[in-house]
BALOBA-1460 file (C-alpha; in Angstrom, 3 decimals):
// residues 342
<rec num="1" residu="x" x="153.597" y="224.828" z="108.393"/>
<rec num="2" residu="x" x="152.561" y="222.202" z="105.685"/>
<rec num="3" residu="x" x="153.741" y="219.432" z="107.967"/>
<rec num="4" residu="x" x="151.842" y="220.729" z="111.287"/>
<rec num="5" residu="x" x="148.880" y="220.814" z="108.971"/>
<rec num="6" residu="x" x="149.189" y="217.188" z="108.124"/>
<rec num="7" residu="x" x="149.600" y="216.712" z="111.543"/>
<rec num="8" residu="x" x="146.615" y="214.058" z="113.411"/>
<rec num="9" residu="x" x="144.021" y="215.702" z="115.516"/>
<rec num="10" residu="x" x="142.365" y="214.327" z="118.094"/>
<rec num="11" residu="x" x="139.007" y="216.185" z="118.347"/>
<rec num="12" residu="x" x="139.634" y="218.586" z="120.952"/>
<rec num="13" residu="x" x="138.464" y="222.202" z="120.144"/>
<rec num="14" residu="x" x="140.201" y="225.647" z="121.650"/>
<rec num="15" residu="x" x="138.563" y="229.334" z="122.002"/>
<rec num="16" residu="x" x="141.424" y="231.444" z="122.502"/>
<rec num="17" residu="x" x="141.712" y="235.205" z="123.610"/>
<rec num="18" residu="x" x="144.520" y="237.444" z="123.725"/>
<rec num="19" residu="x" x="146.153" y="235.624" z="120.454"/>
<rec num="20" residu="x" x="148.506" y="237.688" z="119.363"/>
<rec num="21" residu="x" x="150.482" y="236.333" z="116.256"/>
<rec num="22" residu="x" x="149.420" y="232.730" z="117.061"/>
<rec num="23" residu="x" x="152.272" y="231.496" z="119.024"/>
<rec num="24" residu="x" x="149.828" y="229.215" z="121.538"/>
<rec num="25" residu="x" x="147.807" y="228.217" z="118.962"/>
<rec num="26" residu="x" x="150.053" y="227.120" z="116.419"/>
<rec num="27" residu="x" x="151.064" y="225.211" z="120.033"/>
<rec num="28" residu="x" x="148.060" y="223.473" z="120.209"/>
<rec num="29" residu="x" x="147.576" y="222.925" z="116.494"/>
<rec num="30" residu="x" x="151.058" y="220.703" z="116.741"/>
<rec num="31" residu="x" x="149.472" y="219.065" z="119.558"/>
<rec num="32" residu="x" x="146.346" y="218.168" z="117.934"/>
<rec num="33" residu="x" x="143.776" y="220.567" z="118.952"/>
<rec num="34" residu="x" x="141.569" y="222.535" z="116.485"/>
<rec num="35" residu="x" x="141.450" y="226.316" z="117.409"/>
<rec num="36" residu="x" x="137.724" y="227.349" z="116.535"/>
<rec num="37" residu="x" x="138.007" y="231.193" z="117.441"/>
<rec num="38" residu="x" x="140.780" y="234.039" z="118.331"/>
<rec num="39" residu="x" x="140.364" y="237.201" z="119.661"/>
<rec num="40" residu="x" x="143.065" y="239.601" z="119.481"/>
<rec num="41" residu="x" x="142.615" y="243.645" z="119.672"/>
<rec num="42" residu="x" x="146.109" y="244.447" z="117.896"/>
<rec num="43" residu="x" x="145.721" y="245.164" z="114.200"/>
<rec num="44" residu="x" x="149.318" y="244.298" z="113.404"/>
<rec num="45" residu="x" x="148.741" y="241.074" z="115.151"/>
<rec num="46" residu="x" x="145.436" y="240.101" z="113.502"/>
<rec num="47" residu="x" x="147.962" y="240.528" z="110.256"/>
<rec num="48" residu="x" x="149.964" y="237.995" z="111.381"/>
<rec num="49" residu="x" x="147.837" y="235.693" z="113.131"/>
<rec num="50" residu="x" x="145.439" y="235.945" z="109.732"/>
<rec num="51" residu="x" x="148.079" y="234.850" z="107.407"/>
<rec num="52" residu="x" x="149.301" y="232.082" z="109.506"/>
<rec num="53" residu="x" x="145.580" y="230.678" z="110.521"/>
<rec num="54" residu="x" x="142.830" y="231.409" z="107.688"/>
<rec num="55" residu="x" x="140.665" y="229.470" z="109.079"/>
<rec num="56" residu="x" x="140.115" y="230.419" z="112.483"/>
<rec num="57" residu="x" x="137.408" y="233.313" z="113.390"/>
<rec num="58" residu="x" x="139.308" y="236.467" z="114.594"/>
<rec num="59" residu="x" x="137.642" y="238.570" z="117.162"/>
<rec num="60" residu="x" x="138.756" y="241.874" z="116.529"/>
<rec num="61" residu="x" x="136.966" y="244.145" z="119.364"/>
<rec num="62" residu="x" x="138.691" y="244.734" z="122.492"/>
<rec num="63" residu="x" x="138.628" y="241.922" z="124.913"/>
<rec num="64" residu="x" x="135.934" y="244.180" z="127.225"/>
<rec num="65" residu="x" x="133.590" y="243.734" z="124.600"/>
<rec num="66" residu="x" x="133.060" y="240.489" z="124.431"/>
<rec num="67" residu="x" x="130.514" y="238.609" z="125.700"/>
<rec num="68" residu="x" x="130.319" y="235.107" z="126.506"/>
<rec num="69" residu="x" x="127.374" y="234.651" z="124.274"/>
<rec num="70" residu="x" x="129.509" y="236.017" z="121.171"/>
<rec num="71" residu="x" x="131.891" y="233.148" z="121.726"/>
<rec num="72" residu="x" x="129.275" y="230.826" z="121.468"/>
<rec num="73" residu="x" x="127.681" y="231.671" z="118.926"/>
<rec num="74" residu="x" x="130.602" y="231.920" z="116.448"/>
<rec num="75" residu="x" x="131.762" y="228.971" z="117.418"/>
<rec num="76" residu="x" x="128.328" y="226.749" z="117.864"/>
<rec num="77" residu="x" x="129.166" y="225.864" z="121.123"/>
<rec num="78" residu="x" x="126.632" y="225.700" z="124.348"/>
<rec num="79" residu="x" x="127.786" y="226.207" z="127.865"/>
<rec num="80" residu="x" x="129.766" y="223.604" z="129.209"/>
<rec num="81" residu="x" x="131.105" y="222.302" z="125.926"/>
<rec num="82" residu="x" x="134.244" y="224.215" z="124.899"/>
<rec num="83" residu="x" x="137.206" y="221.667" z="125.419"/>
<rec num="84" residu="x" x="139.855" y="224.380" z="126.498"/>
<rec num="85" residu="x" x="139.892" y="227.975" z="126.977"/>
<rec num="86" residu="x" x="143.149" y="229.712" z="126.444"/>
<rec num="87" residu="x" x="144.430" y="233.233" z="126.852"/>
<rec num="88" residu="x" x="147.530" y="235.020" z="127.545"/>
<rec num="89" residu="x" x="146.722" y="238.514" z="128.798"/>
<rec num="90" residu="x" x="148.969" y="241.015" z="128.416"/>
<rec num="91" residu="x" x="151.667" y="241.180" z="131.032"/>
<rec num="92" residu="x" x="153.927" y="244.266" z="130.664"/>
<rec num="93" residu="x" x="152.508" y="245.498" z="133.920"/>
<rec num="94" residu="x" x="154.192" y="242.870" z="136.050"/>
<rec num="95" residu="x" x="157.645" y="241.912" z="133.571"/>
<rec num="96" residu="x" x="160.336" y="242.063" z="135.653"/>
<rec num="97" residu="x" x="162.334" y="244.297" z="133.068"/>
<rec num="98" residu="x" x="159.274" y="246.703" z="132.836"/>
<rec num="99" residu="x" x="157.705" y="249.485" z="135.438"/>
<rec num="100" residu="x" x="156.197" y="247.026" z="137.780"/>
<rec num="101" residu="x" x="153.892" y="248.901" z="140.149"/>
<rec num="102" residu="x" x="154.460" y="252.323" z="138.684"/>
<rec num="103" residu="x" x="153.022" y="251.316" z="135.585"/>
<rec num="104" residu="x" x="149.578" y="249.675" z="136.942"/>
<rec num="105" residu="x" x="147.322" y="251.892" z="135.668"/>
<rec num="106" residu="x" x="148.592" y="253.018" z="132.844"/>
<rec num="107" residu="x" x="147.922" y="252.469" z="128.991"/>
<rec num="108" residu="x" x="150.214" y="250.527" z="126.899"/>
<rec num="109" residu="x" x="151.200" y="251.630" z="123.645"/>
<rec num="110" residu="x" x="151.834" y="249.077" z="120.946"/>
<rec num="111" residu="x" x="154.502" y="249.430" z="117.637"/>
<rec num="112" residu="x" x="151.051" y="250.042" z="115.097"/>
<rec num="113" residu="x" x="149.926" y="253.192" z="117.710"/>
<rec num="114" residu="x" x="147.212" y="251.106" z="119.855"/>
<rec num="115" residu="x" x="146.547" y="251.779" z="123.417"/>
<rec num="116" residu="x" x="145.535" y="249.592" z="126.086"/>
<rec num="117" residu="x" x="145.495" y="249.399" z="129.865"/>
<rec num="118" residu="x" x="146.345" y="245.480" z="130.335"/>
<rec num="119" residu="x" x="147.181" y="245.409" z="134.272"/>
<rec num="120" residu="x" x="143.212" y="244.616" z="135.025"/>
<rec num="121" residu="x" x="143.085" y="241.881" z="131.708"/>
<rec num="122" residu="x" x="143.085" y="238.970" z="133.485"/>
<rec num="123" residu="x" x="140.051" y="239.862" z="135.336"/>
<rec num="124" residu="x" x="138.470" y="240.284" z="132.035"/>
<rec num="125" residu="x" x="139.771" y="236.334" z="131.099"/>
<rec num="126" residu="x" x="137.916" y="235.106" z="134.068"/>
<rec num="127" residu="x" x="134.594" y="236.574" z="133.320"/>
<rec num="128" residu="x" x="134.488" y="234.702" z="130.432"/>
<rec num="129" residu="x" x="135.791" y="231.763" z="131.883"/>
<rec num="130" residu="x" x="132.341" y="232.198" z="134.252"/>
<rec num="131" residu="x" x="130.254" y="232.594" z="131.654"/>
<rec num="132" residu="x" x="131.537" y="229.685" z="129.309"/>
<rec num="133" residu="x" x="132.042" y="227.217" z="131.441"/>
<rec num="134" residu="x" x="134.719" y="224.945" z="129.387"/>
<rec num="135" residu="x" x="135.994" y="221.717" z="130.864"/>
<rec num="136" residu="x" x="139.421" y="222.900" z="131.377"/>
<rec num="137" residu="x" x="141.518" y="226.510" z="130.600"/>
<rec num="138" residu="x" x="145.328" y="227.343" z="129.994"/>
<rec num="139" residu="x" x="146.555" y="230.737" z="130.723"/>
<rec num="140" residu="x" x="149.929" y="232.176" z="130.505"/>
<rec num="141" residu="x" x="151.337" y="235.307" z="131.812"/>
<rec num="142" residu="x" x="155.155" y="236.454" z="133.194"/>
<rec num="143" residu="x" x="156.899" y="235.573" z="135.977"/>
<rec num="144" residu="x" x="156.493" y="238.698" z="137.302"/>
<rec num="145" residu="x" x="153.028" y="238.480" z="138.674"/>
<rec num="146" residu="x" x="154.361" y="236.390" z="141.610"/>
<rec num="147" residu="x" x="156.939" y="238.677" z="142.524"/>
<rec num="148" residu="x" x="156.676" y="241.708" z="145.305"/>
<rec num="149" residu="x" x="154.116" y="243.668" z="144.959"/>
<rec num="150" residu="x" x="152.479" y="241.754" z="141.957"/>
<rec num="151" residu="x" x="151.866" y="238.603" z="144.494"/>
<rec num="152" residu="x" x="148.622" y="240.496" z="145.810"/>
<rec num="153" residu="x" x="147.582" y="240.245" z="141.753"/>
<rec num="154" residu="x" x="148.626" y="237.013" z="141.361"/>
<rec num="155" residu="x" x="146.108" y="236.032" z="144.577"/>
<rec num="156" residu="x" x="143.174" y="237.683" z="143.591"/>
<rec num="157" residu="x" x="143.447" y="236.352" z="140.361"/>
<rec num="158" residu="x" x="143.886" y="232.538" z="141.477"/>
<rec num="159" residu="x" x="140.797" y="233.499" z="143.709"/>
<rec num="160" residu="x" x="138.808" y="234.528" z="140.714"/>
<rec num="161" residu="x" x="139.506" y="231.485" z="138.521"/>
<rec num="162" residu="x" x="138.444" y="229.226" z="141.137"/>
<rec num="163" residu="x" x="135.632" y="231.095" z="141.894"/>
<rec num="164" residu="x" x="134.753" y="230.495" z="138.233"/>
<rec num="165" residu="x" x="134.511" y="226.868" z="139.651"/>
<rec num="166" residu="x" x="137.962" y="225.367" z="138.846"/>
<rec num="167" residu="x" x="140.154" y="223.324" z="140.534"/>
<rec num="168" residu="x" x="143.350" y="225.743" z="139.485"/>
<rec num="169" residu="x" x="147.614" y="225.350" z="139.794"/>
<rec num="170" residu="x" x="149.902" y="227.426" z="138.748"/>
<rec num="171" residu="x" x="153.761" y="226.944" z="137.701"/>
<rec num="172" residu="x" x="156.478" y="228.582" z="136.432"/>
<rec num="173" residu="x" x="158.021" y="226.572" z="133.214"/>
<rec num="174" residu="x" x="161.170" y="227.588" z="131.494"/>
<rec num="175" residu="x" x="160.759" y="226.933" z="128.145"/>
<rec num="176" residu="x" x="163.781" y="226.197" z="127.367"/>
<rec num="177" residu="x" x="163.216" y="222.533" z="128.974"/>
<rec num="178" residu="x" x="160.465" y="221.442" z="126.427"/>
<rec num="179" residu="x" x="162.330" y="221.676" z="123.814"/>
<rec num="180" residu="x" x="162.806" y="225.548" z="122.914"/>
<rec num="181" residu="x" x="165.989" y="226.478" z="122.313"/>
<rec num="182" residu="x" x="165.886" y="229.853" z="124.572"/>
<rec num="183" residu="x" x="165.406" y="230.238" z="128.490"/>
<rec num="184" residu="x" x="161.999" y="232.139" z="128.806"/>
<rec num="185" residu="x" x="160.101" y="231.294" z="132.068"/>
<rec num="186" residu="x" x="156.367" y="231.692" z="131.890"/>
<rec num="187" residu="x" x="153.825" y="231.550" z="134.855"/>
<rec num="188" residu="x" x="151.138" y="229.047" z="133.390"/>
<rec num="189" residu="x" x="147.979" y="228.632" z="135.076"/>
<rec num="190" residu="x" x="145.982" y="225.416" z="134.675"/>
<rec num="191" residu="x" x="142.309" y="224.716" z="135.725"/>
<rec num="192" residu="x" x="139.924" y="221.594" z="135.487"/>
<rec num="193" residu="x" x="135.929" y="222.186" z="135.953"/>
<rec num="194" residu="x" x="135.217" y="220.550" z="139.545"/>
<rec num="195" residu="x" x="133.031" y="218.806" z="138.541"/>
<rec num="196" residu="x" x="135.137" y="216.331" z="135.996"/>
<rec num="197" residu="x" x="136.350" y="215.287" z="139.604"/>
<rec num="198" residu="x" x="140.517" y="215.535" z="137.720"/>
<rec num="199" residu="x" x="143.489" y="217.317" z="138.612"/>
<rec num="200" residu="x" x="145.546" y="220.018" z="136.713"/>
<rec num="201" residu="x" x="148.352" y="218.541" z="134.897"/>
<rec num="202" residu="x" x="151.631" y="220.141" z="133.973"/>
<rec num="203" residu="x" x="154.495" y="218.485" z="131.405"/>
<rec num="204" residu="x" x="157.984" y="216.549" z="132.553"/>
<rec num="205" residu="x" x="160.653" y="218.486" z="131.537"/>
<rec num="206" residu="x" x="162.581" y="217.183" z="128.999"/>
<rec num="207" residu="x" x="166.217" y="215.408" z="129.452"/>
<rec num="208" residu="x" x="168.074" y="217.369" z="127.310"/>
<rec num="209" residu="x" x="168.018" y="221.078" z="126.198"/>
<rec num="210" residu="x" x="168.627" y="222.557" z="122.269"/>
<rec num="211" residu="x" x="171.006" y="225.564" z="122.147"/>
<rec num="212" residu="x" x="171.556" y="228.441" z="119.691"/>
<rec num="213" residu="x" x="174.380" y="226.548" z="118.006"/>
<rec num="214" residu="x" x="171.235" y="223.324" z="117.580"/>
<rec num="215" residu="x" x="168.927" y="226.195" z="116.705"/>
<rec num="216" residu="x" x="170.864" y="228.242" z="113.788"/>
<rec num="217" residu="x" x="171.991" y="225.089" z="112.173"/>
<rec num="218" residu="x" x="171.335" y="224.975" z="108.703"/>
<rec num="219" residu="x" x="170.109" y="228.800" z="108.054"/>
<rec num="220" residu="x" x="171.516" y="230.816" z="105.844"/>
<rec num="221" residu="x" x="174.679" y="232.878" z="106.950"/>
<rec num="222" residu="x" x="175.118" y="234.954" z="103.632"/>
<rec num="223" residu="x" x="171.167" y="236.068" z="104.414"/>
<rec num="224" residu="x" x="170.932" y="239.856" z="104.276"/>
<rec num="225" residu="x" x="170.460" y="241.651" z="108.601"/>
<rec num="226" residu="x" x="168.029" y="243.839" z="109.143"/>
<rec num="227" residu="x" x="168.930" y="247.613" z="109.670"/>
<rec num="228" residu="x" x="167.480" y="247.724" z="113.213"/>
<rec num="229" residu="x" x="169.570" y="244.456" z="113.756"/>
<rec num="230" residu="x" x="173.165" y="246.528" z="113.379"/>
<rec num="231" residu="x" x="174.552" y="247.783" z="117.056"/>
<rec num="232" residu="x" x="177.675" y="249.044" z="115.878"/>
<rec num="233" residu="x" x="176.793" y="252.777" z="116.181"/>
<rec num="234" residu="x" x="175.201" y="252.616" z="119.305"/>
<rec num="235" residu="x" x="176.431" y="252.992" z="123.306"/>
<rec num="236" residu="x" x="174.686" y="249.132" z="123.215"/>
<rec num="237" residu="x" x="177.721" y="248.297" z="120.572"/>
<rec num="238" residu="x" x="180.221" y="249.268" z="122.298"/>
<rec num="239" residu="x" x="179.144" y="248.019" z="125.351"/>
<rec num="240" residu="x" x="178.903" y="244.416" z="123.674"/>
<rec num="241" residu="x" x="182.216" y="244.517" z="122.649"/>
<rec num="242" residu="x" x="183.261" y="244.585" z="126.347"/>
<rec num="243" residu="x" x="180.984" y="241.424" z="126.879"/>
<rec num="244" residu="x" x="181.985" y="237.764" z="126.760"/>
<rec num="245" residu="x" x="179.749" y="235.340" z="125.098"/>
<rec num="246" residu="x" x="176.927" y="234.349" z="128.169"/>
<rec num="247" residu="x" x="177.383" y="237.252" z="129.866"/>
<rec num="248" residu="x" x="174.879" y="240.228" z="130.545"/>
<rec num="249" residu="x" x="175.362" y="244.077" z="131.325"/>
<rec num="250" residu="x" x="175.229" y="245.658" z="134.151"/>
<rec num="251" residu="x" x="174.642" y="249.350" z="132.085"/>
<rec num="252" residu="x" x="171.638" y="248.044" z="130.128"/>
<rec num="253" residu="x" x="169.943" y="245.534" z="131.796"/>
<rec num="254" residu="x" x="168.506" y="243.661" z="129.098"/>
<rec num="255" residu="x" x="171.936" y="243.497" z="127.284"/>
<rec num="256" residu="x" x="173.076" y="240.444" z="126.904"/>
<rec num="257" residu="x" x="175.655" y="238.879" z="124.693"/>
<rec num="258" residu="x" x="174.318" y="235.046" z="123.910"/>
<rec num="259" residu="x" x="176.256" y="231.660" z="124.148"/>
<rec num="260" residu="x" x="176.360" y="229.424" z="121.069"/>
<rec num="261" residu="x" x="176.529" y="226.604" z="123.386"/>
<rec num="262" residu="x" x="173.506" y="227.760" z="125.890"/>
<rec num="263" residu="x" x="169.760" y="228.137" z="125.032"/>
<rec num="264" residu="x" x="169.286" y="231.783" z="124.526"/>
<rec num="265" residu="x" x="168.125" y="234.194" z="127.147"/>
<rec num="266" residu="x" x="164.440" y="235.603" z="126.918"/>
<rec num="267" residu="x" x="163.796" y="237.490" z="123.536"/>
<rec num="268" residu="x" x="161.788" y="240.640" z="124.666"/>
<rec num="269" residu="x" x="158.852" y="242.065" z="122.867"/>
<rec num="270" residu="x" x="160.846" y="245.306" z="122.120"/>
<rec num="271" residu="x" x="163.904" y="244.112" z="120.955"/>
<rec num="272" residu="x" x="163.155" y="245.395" z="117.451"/>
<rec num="273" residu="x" x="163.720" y="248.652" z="118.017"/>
<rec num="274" residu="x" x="166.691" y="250.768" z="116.716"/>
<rec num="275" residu="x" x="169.921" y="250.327" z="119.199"/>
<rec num="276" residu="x" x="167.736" y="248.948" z="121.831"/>
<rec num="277" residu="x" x="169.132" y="246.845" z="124.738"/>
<rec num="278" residu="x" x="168.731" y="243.309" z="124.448"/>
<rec num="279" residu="x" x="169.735" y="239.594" z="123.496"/>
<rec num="280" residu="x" x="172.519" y="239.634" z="120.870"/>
<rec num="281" residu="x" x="173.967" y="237.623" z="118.612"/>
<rec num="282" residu="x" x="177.082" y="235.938" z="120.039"/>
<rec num="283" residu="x" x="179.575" y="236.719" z="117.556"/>
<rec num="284" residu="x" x="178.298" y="239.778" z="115.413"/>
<rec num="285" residu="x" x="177.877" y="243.265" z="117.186"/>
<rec num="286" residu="x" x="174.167" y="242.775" z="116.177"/>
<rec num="287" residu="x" x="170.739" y="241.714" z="117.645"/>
<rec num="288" residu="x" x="169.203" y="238.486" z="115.817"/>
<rec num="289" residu="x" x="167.785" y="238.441" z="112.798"/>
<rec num="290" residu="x" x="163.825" y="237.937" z="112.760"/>
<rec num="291" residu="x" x="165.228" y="234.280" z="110.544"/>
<rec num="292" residu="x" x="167.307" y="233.565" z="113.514"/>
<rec num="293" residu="x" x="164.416" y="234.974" z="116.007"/>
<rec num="294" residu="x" x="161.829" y="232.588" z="114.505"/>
<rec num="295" residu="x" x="163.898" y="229.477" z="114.923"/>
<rec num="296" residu="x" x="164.831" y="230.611" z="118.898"/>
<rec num="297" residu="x" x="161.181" y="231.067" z="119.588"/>
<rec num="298" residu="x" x="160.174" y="227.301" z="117.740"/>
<rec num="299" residu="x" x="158.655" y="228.562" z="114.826"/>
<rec num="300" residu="x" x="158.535" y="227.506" z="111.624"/>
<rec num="301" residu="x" x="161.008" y="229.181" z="109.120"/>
<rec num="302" residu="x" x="158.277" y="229.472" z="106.865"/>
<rec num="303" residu="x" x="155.646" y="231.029" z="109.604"/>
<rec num="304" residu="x" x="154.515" y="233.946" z="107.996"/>
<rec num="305" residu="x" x="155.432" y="237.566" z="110.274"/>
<rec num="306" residu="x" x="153.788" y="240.439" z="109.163"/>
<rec num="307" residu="x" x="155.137" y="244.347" z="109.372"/>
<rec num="308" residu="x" x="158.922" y="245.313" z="109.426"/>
<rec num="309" residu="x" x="161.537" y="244.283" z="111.636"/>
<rec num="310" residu="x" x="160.543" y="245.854" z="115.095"/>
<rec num="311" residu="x" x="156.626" y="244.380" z="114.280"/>
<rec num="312" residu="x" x="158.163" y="240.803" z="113.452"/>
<rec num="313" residu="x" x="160.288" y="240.582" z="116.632"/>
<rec num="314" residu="x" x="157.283" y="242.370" z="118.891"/>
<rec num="315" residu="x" x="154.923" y="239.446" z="117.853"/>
<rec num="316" residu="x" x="157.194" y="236.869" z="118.726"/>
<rec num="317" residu="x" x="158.842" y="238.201" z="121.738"/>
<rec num="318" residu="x" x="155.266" y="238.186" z="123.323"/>
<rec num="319" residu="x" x="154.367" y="235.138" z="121.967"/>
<rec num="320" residu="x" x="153.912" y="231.914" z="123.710"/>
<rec num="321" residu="x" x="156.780" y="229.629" z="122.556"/>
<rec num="322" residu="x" x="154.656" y="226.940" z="120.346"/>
<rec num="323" residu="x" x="156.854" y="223.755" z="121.016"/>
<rec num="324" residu="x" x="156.046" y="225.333" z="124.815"/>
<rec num="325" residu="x" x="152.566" y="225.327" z="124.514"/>
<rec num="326" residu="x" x="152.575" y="221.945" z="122.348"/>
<rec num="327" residu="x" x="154.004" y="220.372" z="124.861"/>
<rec num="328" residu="x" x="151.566" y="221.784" z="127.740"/>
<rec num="329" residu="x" x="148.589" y="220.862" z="125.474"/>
<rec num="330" residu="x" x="149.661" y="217.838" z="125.066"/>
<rec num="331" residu="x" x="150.116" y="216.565" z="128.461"/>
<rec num="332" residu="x" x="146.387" y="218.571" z="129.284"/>
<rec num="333" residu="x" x="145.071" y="216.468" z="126.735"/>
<rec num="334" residu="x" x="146.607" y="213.323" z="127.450"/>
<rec num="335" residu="x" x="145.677" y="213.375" z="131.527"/>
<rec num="336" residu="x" x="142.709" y="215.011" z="131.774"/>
<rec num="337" residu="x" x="140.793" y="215.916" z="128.434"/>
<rec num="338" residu="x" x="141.686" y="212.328" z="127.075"/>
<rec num="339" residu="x" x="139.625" y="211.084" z="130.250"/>
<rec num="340" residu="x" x="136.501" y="213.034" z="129.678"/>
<rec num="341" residu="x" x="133.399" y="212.073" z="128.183"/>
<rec num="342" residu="x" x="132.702" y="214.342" z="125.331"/>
């Protein structure tokens, strides 16, 4: 974290809502930006996001509070002059392991007791978006939301952000090709301000891909596991034992027994729970450690998670990769924001 601090910047500020533990913005930090402000309604998150980011303003009131004006104010901004407006609202509604449509509607319920209904929270992004006005925005959600049913979402809400007066694309990105060594594909949405007269911009993919074996190098193997890390007891353990390394279950569907030689497959939000189905380590009848988890999801070994196990592993499995976002950022900066007049 020392060494991203060091890091150059190149000017460029960030608002961002829907934070979480800071995984896009410690993303745009490495790419040079300067996060001014952070709203995230999660207490547990706020922990972690705090202790990674003291300087940034934290918004702690649920997104449907906020008003455009608040933003501006804490950050000294006018209309028109935010750089880049990010936000990754929360997507459990259309995952492709979740509900899906029997689950719009309903309230979410977080590891520190919160609720939330999040199928209507990107709706809530592009209000502000309206009423801000910032030269260009990044948002992130799942895959999911242009899949079956979720495709009627996924139009109204491209409708709405170009209604805010953005020229807007959307792609899906695997992470695992800018340089993250795990296979998570993200729908990310970028938008210019028409009236910059430029073009969304996504990254290249990379030429080469990092694998678990690249990304556990060098950790320590004699490190203790967590308790909720152990399978051995559980119908998941035996299960793995029938598994080859690469291959996935067709009893538990997010079961899946990872390949030293293969980025890793998604890391899901609740993987932290006791005996719950999910990516495993390849060799050990046990899920990842959060050491291990930190350095699949690009961050720092010394990137402070808050809580126990099951909190550590929630805020990074719905994180934003930050090498992901880093390298998104970068290429926003470097093709469109690069070009505009401040």
């Amino acid at each position: 974290m020392a060494e991203i601090d060091r890091l150059a910047r190149h000017g460029k500020v960030v608002v961002s809502t829907f934070s979480g533990g800071g995984g896009s913005c410690l993303g745009y930090r490495i790419a040079g930006y300067r996060v001014l402000w952070a709203n995230e309604f999660i207490k547990a998150a706020r922990e972690t996001y705090a202790a990674n980011f003291p300087d940034t303003v934290i918004d702690p009131r649920d997104i449907r509070q906020v008003q455009p004006d608040d933003i501006l104010a804490a950050t000294g901004r006018a209309v028109g002059e935010i750089d880049l407006f990010d936000g990754s609202p929360p997507c459990a509604a259309f995952s492709v392991s979740g509900k899906g449509d029997a689950g719009w509607g309903e309230t979410k319920l977080y590891s520190d007791g919160a609720h939330q209904r999040v199928d209507d929270l990107f709706f809530e992004y592009t209000r502000l978006l309206a009423g801000l006005q910032p030269k260009v925005f990044i948002a992130e959600n799942v895959k999911g939301l242009v899949r079956g049913k979720a495709k009627g979402y996924f139009k109204l809400i491209l409708a709405a952000l170009a209604d805010c007066g953005y020229t807007v694309e959307a792609r899906v990105i695997n992470a695992a090709f800018l340089g993250v060594p795990q296979a998570r594909e993200r729908l990310i949405f970028v938008g210019v301000r028409r009236d910059l007269n430029l073009s969304p911009a996504f990254p290249k993919p990379l030429p080469y891909v990092y694998t678990v074996r690249d990304a556990l190098g060098g950790l320590d193997t004699a490190a203790p596991v967590e308790q909720n890390a152990w399978l051995g007891g559980y119908q998941t353990g035996a299960e793995w034992r029938r598994l080859r390394p690469g291959q996935g279950s067709a009893k538990y569907l997010n079961l899946i027994r990872a390949h030293f030689d293969a980025p890793c497959p998604t890391v899901i939000a609740v993987s932290g729970k006791v005996s719950t189905a999910c990516v495993t380590h390849p060799t050990e009848c046990r899920k990842f450690t959060a050491a291990e988890v930190r350095r699949l999801c690009s961050f720092p070994d010394d990137f402070i998670l808050t809580g126990n196990y099951q909190r550590q592993i929630e805020r990074m499995g719905r994180a934003v990769p930050p090498l992901m976002m880093s390298a998104i950022a970068s290429t926003v900066y470097a093709e469109i924001l690069s070009k505009v007049q401040s």
